[in-house]
N, C-alpha and C positions, 0 to 999 in steps of 0.2 A: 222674303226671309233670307234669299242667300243674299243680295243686296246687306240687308244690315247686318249677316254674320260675316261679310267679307269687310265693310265697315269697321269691325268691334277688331278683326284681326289687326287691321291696318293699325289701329289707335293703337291695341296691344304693343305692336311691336314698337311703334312709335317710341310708345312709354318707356320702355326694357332698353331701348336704344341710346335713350336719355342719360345716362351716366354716362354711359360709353364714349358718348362726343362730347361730354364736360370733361373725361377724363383724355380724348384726346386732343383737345382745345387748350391742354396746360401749357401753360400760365396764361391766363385773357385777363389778368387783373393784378396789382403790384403784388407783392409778396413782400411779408414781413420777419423780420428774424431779430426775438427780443434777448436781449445780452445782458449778462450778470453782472458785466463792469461799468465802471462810468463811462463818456463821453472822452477820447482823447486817449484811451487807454490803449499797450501795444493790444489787446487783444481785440479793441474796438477798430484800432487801426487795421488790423489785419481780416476782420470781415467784413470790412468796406472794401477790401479791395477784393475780395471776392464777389464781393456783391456790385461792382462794379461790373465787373467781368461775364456777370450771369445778364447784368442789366441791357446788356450790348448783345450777347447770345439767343436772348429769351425776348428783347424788344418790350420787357416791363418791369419797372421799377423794382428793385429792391430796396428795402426802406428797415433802416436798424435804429430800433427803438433802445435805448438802456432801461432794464428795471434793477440795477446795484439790491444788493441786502439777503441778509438770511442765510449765506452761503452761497446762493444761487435758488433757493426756495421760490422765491417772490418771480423771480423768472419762469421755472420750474413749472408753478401752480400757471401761472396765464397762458402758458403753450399747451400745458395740460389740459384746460376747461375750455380750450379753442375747438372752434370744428374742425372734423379731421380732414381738410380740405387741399391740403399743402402750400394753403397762404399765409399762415403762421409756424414757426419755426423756429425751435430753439441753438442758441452757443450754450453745449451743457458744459457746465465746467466741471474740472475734478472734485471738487467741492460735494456737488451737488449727486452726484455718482457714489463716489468712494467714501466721505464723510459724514453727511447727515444720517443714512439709512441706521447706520450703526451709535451716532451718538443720539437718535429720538429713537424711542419705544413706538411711537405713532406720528407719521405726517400725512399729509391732508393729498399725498400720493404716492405711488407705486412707482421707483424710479426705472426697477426694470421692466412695469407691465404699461406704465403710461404712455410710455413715450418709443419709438420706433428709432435706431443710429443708423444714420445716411452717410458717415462718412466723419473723417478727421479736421476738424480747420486748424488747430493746430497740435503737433504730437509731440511727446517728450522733451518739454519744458523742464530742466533736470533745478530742482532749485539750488540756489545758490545763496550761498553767508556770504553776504559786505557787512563791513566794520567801516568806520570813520579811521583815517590813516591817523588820528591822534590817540589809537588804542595803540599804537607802538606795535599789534603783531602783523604779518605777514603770509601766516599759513596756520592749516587748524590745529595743527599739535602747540604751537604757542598760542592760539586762543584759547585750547583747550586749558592748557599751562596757567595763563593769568588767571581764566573762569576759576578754578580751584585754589587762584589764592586768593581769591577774595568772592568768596561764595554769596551768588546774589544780590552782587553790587555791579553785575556786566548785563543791563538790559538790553534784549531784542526786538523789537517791533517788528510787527507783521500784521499782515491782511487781518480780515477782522477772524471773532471766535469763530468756530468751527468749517474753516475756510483748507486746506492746503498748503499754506504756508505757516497757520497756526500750530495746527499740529504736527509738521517739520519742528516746529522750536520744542516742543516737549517729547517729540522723540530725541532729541539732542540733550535736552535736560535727562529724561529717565533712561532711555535707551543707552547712551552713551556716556552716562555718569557727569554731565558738564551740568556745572549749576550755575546755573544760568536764570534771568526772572524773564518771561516771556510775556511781552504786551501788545494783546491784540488790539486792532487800530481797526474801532465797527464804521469809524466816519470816519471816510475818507482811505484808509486802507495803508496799500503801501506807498504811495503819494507822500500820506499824513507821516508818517513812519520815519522818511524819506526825510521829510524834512526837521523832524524831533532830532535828524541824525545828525542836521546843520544845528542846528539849535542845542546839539550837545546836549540834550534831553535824552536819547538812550542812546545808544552806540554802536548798534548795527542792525539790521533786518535779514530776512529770507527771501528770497523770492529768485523769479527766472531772470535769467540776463534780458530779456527783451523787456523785462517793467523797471530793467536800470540803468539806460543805455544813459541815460540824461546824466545822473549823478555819479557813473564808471566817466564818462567823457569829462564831466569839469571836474573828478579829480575829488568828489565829497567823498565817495565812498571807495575799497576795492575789493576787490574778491578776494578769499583767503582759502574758501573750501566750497567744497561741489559737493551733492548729493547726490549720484550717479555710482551703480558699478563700477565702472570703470570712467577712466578721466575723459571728457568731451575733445574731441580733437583739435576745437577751435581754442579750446584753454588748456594745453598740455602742461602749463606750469602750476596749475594751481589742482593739490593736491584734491580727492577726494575722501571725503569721511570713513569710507567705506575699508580704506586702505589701514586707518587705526583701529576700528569699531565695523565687524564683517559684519554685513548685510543690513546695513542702514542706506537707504534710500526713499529721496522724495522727486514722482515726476510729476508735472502738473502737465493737464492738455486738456483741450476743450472741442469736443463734438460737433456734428449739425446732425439733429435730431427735429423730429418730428411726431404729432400725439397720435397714439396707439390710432388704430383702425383709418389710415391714408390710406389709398388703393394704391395696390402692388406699381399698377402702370406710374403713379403720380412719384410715387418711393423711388422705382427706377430711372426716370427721369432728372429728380432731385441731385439724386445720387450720379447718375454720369454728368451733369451740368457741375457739382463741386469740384469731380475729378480733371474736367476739362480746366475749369480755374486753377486750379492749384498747378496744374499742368505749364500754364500760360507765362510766356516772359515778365508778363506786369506785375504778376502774381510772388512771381521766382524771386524779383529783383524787390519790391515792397518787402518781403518776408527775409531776404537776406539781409536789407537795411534795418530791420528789426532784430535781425536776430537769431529769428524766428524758425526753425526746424519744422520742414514740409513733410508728413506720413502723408504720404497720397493711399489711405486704405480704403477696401472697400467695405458696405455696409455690412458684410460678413467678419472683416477683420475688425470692426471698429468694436465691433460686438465681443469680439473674444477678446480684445484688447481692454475694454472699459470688464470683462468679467475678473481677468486676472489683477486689475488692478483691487477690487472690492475683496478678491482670499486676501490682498497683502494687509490692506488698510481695513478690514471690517474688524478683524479682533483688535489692532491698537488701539483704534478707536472705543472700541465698549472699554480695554483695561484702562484707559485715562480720563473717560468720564465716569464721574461720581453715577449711584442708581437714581439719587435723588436729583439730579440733572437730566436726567433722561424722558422726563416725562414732558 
């Protein structure tokens, strides 16, 4: 009898122990981190080279999948329905945070109960208005200026519907009194936008400096105004909206997040392994070629960070969608 109860013990503990060295054994298997944007994109660009960096740290692949669409939904949903294991992992975007909760009555998840924030990959993406230099202005109170003489005939393209740079254009139209026709771009984004801008098909977009380095450099598009409190230091010339129209601002940033119930140890791990990347020369120097503005936070700030952004953006969002849009 004490033979098999000293047996039954061993096994017990065996058992109980069992987690404990899967969870100290992290990462023994590639790790995945599915991303809202396409392939090529600066934000795709800028989790690879994190994921580079963990890949060399950690001795196991990191491997980024794109699932594009829905705002970040379609992303959103597949990190959500993963095991909480921490080899799935999402890029949440602003989108997917600040926009959808408030423009659907019901989605098919809890943004703040699903998912756990591990940290920033990229932070205050302040967005920004390019025009095509064949609108003749310069700065936002002359775009402002033309928009109002010809009401609805200065089209903007941006990301798709219910995206962060969408609804930047219609806080600009209502907010700001600028009428403006705003057309969101569901294929293809601001790429598609981008190029309607060459083709003289609308006339300018929203978005961060890091998704316009291509068409700022050959000269398609240029910056006229910032959506930022106060002027970005890298662009001191170029006014900010904020300066004609007080407290208008759009920032975009994207997460690394993880679905609800990871174990603390796997979260803390995660989370110092991004901080180390972002930390890193390759890291520094990729993101300043982009553009790209590093918030080395931790999962504590990222948290309060992505909260304050949902007071600013949850009420614009309900007043510019329709009831009958919401469901």
């Amino acid at each position: 009898m004490l033979r098999f109860l000293g047996a039954a013990l061993i096994a017990a503990a065996s058992i109980s122990a069992a987690p404990a060295l899967a969870q100290d054994s992290y990462p023994n298997k590639p790790i995945k981190i599915v991303l809202p944007v396409p392939p090529g994109s600066a934000l795709d660009i800028a989790t690879r080279a994190i994921g580079e960096q963990l890949s060399v740290r950690w001795g196991q692949q990191v491997l980024i999948e794109a699932r594009p669409g829905a705002g970040g939904l379609i992303a959103g949903q597949a990190v959500a329905s993963a095991p909480p294991d921490g080899y799935t992992l999402l890029g949440g975007p602003a989108s997917l945070f600040t926009i959808l909760p408030a423009q659907k009555d019901k989605l098919p998840i809890d943004v703040n109960k699903s998912f756990v924030q591990l940290g920033m990959v990229v932070g205050s993406g302040v967005m920004f208005i390019a025009v095509t230099p064949k609108l003749g202005v310069s700065t936002f109170p002359e775009f402002v200026a033309l928009a109002r003489s010809k009401p609805g005939q200065i089209a903007i393209g941006t990301n798709g519907a219910g995206t962060l740079p969408h609804f930047a254009g219609l806080v600009l139209e209502k907010k700001a009194n600028v009428p403006i026709t705003v057309v969101p771009y569901n294929q293809g984004g601001t790429m598609a936008a981008v190029a309607d801008i060459m083709g003289c098909r609308v006339h300018g977009t929203i978005e961060g400096v890091f998704g316009l380095r291509g068409p700022l450099q050959s000269g398609d598009v240029k910056l006229i105004g910032q959506m930022a409190p106060q002027r970005e230091p890298e662009y001191p010339s170029v006014p900010t909206v904020s300066e004609t129209n007080p407290g208008i601002s759009a920032i975009g940033f994207m997460t690394l997040a993880a679905p609800a119930g990871v174990p603390e140890s796997i979260q803390r791990r995660l989370a110092a392994g991004l901080r180390q990347a972002l930390d890193s020369p390759a890291v520094k120097k990729s993101y300043a070629d982009l553009g790209v503005l590093i918030r080395n936070y931790t999962p504590e700030q990222t948290k309060a960070f992505v909260e304050n952004e949902q007071k600013i953006w949850w009420p614009l969002v309900r007043e510019f969608t329709p009831p009958e849009a919401r469901n």
